[in-house]
Backbone bond lengths (Angstrom), bond angles and torsions (degrees), N, CA, C in turn:
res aa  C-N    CA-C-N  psi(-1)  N-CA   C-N-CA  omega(-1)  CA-C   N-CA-C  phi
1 X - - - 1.463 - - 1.519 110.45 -
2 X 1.545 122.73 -30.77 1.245 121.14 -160.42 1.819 98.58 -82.68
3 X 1.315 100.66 -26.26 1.621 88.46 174.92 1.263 114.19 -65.99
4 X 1.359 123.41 -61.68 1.320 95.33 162.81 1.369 153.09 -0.16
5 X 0.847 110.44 -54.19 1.927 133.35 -165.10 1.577 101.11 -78.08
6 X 1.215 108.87 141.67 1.557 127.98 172.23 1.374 94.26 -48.99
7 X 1.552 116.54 136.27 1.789 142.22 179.45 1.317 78.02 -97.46
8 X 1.686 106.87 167.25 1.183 138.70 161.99 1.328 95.91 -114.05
9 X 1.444 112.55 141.85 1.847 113.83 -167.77 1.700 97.32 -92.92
10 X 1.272 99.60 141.78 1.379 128.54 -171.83 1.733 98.54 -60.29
11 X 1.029 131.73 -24.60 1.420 125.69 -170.02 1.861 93.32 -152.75
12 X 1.572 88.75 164.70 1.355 119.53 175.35 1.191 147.08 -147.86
13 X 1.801 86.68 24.40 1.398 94.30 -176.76 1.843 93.21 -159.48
14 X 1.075 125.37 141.39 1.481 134.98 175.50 1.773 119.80 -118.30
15 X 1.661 79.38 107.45 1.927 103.03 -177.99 1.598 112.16 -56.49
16 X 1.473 141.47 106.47 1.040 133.65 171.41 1.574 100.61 -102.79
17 X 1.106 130.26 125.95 1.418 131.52 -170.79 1.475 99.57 2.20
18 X 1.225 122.72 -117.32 1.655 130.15 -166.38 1.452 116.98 -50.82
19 X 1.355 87.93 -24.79 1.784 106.46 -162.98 1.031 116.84 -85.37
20 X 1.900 123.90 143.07 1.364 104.86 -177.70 1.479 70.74 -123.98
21 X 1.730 112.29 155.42 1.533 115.98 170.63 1.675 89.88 -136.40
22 X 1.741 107.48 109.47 1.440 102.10 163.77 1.269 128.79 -80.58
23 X 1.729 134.90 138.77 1.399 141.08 -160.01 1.611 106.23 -48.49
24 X 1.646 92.29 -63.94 1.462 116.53 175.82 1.959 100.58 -22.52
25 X 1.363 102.58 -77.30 1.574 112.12 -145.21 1.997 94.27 -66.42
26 X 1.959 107.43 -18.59 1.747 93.51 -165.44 1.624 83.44 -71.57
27 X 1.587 115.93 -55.38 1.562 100.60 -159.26 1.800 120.61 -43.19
28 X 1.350 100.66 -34.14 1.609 102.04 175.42 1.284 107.19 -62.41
29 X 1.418 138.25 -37.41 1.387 133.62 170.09 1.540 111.48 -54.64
30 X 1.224 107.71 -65.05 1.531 111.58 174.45 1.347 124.24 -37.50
31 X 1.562 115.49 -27.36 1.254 118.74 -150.86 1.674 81.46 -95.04
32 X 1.361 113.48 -45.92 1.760 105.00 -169.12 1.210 106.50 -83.77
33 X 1.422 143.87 1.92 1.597 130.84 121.15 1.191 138.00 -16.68
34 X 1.601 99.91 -77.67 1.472 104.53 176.85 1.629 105.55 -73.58
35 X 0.978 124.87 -41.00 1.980 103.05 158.32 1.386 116.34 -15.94
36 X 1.553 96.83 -93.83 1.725 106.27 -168.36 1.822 105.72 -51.56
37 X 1.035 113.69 -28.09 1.757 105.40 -172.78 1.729 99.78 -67.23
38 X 1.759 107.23 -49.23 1.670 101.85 -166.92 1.832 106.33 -66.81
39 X 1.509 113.75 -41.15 1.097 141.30 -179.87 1.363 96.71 -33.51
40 X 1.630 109.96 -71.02 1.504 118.30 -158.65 1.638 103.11 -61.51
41 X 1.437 99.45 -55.41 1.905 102.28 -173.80 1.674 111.38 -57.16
42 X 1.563 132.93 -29.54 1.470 129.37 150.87 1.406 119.25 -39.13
43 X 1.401 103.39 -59.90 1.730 113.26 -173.71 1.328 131.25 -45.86
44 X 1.628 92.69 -35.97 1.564 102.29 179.79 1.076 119.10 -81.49
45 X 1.393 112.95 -24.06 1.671 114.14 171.44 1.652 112.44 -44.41
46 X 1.858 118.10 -23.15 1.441 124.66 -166.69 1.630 105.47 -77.23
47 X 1.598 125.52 1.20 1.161 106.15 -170.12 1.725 108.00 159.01
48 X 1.138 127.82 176.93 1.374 128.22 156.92 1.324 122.47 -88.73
49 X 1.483 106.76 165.11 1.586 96.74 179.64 1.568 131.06 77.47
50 X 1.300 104.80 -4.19 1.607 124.69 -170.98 1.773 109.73 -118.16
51 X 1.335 100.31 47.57 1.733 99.05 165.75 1.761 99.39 -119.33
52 X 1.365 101.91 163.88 1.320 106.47 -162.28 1.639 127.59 91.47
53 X 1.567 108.05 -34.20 1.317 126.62 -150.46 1.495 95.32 -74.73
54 X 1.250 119.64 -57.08 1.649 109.26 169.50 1.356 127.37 -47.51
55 X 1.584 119.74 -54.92 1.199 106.44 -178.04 1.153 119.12 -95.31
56 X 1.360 113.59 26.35 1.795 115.26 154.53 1.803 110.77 -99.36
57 X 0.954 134.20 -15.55 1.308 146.12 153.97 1.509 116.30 -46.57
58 X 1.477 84.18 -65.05 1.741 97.18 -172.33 1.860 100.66 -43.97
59 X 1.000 118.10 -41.94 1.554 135.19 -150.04 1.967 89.47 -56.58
60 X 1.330 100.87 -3.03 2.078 97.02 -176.02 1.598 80.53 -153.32
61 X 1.153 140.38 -20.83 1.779 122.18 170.38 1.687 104.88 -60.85
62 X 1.439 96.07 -53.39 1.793 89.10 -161.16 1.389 99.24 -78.64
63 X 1.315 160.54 -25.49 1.485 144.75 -144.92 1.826 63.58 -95.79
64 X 1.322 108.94 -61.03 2.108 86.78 -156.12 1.453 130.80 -56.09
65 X 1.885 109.18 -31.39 1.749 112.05 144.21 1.322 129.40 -13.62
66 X 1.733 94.73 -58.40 1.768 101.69 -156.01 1.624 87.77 -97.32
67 X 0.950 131.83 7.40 1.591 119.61 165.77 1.771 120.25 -105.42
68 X 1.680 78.99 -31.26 1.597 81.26 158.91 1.630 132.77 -74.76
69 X 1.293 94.83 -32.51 1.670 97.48 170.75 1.348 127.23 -76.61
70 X 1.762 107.81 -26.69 1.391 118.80 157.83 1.404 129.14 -34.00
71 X 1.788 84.61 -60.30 1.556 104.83 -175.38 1.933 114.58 -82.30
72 X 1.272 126.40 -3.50 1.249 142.30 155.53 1.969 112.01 -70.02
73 X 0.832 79.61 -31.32 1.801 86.02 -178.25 1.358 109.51 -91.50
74 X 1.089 117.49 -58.91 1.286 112.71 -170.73 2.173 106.99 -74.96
75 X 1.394 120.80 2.84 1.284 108.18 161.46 1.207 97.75 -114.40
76 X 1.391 157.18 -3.64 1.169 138.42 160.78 2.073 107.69 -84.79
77 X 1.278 122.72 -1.68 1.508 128.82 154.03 0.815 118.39 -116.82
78 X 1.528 122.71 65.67 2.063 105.56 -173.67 1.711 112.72 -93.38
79 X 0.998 133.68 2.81 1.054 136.82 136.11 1.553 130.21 -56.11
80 X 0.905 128.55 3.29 1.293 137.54 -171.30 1.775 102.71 -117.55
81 X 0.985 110.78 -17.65 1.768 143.59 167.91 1.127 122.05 -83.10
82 X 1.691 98.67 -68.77 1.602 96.77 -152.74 1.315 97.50 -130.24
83 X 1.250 139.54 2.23 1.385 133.86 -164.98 1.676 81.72 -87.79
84 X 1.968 80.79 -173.65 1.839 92.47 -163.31 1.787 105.49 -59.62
85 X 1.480 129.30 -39.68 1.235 105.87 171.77 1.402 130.99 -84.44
86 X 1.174 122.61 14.48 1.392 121.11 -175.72 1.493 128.29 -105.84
87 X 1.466 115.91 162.40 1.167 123.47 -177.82 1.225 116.76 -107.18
88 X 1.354 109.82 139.69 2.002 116.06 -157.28 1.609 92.53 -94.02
89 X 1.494 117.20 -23.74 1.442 123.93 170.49 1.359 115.16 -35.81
90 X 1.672 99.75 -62.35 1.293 119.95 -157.83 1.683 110.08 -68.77
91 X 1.716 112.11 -4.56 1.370 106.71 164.00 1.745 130.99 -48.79
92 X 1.534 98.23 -27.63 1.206 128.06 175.96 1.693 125.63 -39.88
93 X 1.651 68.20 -57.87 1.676 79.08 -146.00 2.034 101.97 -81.85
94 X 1.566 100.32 108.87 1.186 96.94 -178.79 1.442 139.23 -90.34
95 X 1.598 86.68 -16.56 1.599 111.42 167.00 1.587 107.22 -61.00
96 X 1.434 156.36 -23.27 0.938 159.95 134.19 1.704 113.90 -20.64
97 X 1.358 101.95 -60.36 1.677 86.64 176.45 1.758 77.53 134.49
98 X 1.467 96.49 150.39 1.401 114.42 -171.20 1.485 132.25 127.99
99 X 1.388 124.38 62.73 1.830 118.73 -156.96 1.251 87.62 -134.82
100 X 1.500 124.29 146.06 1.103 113.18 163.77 1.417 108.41 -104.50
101 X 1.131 109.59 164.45 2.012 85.10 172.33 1.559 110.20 -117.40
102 X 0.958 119.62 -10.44 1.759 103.40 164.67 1.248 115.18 -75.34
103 X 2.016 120.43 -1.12 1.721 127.06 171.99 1.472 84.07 -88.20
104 X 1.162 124.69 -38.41 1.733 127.37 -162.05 1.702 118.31 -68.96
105 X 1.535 110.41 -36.26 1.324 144.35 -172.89 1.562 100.36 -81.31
106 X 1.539 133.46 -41.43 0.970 133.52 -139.84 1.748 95.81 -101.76
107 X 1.175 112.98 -57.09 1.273 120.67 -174.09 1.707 114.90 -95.51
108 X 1.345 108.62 -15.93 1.414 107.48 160.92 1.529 119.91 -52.80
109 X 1.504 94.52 -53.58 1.690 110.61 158.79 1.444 116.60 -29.11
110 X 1.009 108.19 -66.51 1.861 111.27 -152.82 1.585 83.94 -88.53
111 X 1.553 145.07 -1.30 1.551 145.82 148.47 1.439 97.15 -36.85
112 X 1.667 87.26 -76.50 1.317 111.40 -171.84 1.556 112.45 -39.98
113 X 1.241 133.03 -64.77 1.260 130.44 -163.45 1.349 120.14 -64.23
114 X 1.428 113.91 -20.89 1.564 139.80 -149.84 2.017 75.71 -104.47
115 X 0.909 130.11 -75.04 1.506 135.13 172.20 1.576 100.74 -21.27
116 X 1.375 98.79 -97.37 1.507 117.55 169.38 1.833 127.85 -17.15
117 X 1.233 123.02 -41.17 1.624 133.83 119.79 1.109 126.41 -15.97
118 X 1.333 121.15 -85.40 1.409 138.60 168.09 1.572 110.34 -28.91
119 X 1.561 113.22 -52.58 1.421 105.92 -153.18 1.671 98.91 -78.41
120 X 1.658 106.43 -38.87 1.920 106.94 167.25 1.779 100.36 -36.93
121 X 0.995 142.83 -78.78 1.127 140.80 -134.44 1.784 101.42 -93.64
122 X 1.208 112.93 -6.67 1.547 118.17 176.63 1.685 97.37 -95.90
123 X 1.232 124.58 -46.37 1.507 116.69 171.87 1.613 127.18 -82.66
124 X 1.412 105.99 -8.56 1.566 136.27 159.83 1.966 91.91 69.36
125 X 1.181 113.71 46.43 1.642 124.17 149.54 1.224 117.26 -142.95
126 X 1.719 98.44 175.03 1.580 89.84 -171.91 1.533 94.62 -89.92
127 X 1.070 124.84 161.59 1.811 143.48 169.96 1.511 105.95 -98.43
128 X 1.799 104.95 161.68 1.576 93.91 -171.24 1.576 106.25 -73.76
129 X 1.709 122.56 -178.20 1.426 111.38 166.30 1.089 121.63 -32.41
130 X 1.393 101.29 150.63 1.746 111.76 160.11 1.449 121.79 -51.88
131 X 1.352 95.55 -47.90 1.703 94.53 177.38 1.410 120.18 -52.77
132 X 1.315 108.48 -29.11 1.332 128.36 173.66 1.583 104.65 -57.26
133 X 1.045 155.66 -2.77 1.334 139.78 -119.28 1.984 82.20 -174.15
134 X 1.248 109.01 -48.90 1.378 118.74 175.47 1.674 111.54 -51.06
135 X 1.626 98.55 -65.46 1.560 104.01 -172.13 1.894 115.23 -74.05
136 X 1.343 93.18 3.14 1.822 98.06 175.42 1.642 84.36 -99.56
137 X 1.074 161.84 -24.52 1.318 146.72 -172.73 1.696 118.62 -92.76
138 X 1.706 86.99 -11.23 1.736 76.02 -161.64 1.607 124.04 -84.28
139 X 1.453 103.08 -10.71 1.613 112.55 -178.43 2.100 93.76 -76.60
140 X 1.321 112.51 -45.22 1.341 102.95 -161.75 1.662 108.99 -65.87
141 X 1.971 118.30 -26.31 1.074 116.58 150.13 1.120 142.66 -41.18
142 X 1.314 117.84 -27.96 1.462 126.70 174.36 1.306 114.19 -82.09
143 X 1.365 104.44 -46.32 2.020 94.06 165.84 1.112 123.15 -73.92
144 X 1.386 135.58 -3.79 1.343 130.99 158.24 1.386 95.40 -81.13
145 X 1.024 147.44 -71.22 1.599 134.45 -179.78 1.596 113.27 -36.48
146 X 1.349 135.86 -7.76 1.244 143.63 162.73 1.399 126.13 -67.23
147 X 1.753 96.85 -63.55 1.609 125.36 156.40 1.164 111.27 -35.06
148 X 1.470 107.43 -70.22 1.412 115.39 -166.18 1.716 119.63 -56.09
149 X 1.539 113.94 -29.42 1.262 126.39 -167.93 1.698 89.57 -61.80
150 X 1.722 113.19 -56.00 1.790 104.54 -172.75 1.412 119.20 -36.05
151 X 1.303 116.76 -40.42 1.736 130.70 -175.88 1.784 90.87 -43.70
152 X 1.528 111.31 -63.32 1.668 107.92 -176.47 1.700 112.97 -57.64
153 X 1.276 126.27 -27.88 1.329 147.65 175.51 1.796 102.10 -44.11
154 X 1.794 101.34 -65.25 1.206 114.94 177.21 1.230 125.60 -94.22
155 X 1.295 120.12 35.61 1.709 137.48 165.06 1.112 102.63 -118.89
156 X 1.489 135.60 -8.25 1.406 131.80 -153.21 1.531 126.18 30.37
157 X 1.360 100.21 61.26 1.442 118.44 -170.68 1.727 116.10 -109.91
158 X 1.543 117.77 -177.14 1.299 115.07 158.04 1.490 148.24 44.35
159 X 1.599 90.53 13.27 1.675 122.76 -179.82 1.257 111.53 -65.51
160 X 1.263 120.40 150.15 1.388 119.38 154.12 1.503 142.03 -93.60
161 X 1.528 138.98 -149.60 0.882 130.78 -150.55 2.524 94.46 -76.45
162 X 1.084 83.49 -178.66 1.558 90.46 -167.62 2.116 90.50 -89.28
163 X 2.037 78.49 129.71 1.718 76.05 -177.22 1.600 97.47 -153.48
164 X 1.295 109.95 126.66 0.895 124.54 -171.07 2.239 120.55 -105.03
165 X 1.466 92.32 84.72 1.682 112.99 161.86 1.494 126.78 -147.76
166 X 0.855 134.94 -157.89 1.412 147.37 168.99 1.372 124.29 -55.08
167 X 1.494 115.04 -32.30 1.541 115.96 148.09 1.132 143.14 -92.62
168 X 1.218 105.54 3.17 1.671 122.08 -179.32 1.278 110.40 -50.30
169 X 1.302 109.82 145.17 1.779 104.73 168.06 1.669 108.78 -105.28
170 X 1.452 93.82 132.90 1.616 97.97 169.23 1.576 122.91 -96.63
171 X 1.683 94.20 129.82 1.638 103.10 -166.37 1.466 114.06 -102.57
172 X 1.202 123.99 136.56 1.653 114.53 169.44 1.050 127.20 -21.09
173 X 1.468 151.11 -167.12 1.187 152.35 166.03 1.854 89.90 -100.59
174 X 1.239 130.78 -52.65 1.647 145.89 -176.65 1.427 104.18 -67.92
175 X 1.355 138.26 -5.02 1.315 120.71 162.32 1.748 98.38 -125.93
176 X 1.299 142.01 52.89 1.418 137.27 -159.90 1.735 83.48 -139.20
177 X 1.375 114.37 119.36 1.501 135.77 -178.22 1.913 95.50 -45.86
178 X 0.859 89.04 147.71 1.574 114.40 172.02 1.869 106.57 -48.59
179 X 0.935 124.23 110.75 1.253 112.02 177.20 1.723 121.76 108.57
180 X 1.396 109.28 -13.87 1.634 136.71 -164.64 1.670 84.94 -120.42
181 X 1.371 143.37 -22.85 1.563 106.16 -174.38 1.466 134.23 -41.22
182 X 1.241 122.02 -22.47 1.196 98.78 -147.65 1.934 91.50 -103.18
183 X 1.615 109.97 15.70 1.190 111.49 177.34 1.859 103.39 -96.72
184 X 1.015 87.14 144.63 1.855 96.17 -172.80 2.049 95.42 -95.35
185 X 1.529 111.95 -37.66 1.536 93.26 -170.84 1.278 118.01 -131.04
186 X 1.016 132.94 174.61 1.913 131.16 -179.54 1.124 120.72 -163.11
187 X 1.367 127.82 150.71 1.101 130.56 170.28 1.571 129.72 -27.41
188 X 1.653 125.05 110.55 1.438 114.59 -168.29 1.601 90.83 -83.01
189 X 1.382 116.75 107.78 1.085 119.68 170.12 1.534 130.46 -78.02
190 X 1.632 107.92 -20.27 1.676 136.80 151.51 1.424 101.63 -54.87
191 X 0.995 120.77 -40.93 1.513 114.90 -168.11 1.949 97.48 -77.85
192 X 1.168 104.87 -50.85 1.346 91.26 178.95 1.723 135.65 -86.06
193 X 0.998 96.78 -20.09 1.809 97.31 158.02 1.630 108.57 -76.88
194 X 1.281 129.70 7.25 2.020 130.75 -176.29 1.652 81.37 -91.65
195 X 1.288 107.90 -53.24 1.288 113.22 -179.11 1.493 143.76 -53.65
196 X 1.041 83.70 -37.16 1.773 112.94 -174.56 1.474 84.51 -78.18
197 X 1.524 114.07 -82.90 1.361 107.03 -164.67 1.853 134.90 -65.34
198 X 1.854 102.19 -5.57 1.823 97.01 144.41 0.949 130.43 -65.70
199 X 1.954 128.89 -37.84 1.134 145.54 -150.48 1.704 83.47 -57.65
200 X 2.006 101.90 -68.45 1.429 99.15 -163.16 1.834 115.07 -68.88
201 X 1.013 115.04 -23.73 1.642 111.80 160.76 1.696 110.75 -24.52
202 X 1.599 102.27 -83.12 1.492 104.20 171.18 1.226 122.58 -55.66
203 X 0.951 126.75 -39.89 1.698 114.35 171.10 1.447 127.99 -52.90
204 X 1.640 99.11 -24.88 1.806 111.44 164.62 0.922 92.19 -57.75
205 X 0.950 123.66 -96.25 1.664 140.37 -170.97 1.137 133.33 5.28
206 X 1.711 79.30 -42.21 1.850 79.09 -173.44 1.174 111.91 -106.86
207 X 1.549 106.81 -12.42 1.573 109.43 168.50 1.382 120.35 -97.97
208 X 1.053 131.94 28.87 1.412 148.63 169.88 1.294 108.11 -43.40
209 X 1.613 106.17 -67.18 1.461 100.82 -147.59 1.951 98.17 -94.27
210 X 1.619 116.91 25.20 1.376 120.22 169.10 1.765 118.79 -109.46
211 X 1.525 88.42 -13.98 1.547 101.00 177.50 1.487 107.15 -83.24
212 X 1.396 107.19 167.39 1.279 129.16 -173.63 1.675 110.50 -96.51
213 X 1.262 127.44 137.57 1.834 104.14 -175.92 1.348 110.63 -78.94
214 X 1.735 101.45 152.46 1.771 109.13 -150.90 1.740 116.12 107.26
215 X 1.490 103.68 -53.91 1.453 117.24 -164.36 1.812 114.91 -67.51
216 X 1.624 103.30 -27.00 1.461 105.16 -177.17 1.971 90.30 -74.45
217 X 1.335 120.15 -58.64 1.205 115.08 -155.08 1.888 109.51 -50.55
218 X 1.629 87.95 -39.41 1.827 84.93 -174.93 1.710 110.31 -63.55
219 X 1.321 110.35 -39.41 1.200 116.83 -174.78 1.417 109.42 -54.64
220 X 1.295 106.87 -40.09 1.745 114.03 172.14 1.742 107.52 -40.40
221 X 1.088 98.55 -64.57 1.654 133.21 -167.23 1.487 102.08 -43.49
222 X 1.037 108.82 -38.10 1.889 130.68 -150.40 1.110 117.79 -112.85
223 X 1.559 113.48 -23.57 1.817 114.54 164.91 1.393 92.71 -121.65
224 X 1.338 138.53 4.67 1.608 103.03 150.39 1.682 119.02 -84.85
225 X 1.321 115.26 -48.80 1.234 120.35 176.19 1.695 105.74 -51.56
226 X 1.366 124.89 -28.66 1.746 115.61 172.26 1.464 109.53 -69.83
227 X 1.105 112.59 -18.01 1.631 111.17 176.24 1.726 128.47 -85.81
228 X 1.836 87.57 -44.74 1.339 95.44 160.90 1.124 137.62 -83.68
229 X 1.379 121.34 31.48 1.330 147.81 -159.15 1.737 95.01 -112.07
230 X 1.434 105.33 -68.89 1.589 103.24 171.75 1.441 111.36 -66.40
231 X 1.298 144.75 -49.15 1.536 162.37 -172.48 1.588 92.49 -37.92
232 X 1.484 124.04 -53.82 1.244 137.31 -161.84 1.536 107.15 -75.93
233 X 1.369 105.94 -27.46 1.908 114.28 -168.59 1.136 95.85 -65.40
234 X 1.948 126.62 -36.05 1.418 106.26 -161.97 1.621 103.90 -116.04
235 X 1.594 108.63 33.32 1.674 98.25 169.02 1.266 110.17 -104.61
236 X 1.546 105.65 128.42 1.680 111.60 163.81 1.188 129.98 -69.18
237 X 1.604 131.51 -6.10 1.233 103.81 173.86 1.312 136.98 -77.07
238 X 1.280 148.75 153.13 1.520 155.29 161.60 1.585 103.49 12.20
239 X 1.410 118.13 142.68 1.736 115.83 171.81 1.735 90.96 175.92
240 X 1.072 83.02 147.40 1.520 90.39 162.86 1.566 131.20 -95.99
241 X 1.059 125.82 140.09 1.588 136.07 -127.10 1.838 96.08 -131.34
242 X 1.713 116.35 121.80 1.376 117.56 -178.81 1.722 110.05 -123.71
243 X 0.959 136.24 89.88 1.463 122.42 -170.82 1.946 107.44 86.69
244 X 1.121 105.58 28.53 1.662 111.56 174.36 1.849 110.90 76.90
245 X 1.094 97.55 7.52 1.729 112.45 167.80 1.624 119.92 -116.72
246 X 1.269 85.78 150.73 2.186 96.14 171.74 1.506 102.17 -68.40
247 X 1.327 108.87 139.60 0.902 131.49 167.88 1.991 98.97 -41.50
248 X 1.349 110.42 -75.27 1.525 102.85 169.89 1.403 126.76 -14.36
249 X 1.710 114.77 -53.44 1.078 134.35 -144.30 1.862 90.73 -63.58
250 X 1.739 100.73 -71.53 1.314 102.52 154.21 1.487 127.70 -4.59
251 X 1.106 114.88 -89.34 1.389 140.57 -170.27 2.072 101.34 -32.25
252 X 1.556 86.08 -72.32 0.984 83.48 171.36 1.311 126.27 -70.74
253 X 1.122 129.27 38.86 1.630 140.15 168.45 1.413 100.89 -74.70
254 X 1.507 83.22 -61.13 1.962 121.21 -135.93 1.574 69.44 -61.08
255 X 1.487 112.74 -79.83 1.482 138.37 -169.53 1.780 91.44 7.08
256 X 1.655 84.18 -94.80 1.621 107.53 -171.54 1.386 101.66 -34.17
257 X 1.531 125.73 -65.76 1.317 97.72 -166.17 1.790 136.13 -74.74
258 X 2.001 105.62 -6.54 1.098 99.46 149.16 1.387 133.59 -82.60
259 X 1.370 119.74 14.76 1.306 143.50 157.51 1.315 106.40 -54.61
260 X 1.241 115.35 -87.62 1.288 136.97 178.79 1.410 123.06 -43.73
261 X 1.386 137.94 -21.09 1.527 146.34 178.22 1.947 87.92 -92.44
262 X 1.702 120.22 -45.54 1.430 91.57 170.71 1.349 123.41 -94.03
263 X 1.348 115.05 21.51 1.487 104.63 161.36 1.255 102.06 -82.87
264 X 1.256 145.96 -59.82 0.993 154.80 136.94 1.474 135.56 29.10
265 X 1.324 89.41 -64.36 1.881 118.72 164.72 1.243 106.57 -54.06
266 X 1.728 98.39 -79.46 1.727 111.01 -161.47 1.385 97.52 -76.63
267 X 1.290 143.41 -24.33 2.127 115.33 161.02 1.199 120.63 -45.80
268 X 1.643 120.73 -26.09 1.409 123.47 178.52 1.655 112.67 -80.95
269 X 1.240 108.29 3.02 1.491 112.21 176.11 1.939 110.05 -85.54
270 X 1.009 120.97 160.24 1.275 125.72 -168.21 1.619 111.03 -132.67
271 X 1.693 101.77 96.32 1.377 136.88 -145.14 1.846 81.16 -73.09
């Protein structure tokens, strides 16, 4: 039976002579690839004159993502930093593993918008809305949030509670939470937010051209955070806890339901 079950990969990082290339940090590359590639080919559908426009944006969206999610992680774990065993170094190191994505989501955004600015006054017209520009990015976001989940896959990270079937993932004895040794498997919780968040990818997709602009991005907003709402109930690692919930759990409350007041809004707009 145990063959069966999802392995945790023996390594996570590949030695090229001088070079070290960690798994973690390529899938995050990979993942903001296929972004800007799906991103860009949506966008243009908005008009002429609008190629380039994504992946000259990205060039201050994605460095501010991955600093925002950096910096989302490392204050929602500061013990893992700064408490008595930790290293303030290790805030650093991001190729290790560590993004949050509502730090990633939040300030990637205002990258984005701050970009998106720039490019009006670098091509000297106006471009369509932002939102416009939002709901062409948001399906390719979700498959980089897919990608990106393997990076946790190959850190042996971010699992959930210990579960024993055919999809279970089996974890080392040296990466198995304090208190969980003597469980061999757990919930691949990477496996199910990769999932969760293609399902709704394609479902943009196909409802694109019935939505209103604005409506794909909230919808983004509003069925991932409803997913990662349960996803989060069954992970054991470390979090801080308000009323018998993760701090996340929360978050993604609020999320969804300010999701939902702008889906709301922009359906009443007349596409």
């Amino acid at each position: 039976m145990l063959l069966r079950q999802i392995p945790t990969p023996t390594f996570s990082k590949l030695e090229i002579g001088p070079l070290t290339v960690h798994l973690y940090a390529l899938c995050i590359i990979a993942g903001v690839a296929v972004a800007i590639w799906l991103g860009d080919k949506r966008f243009r559908k908005n008009g002429e004159g609008l190629e380039h426009v994504v992946a000259d944006v990205a060039i201050i969206a994605v460095p501010a993502g991955v600093i925002g999610g950096r910096i989302y992680h490392v204050i929602s774990s500061p013990d893992n930093y700064f408490g008595k065993n930790g290293h303030p170094i290790e805030a650093i190191k991001i190729w290790e593993g560590g993004l949050g994505i509502w730090g990633a989501i939040a300030l990637g955004t205002l990258g984005a918008w701050l970009g998106y600015k720039n490019q009006e006054k670098k091509l000297g017209k106006k471009l369509p809305e932002f939102r416009y520009f939002l709901d062409a990015l948001a399906p390719g976001i979700l498959f980089a949030q897919a990608i990106g989940r393997l990076g946790n896959w190959f850190n042996g990270e971010l699992f959930g509670r210990p579960l024993d079937t055919w999809w279970a993932l089996e974890i080392p004895v040296d990466l198995r939470p304090l208190g969980f040794s003597e469980f061999p498997t757990f919930h691949p919780t990477f496996l199910y937010e990769g999932l969760w968040t293609s399902l709704i990818a394609v479902v943009l997709i196909l409802l694109t051209s019935k939505l209103a602009p604005g409506a794909s991005f909230a919808l983004y907003v509003g069925a991932y955070s409803f997913g990662r709402f349960f996803i989060e109930s069954i992970r054991i690692d470390s979090a801080h806890m308000l009323a018998g919930m993760r701090i996340n759990q929360w978050l993604a409350l609020f999320l969804l339901a300010g999701a939902g007041v702008a889906f709301r809004k922009f359906s009443k707009t007349i596409r």
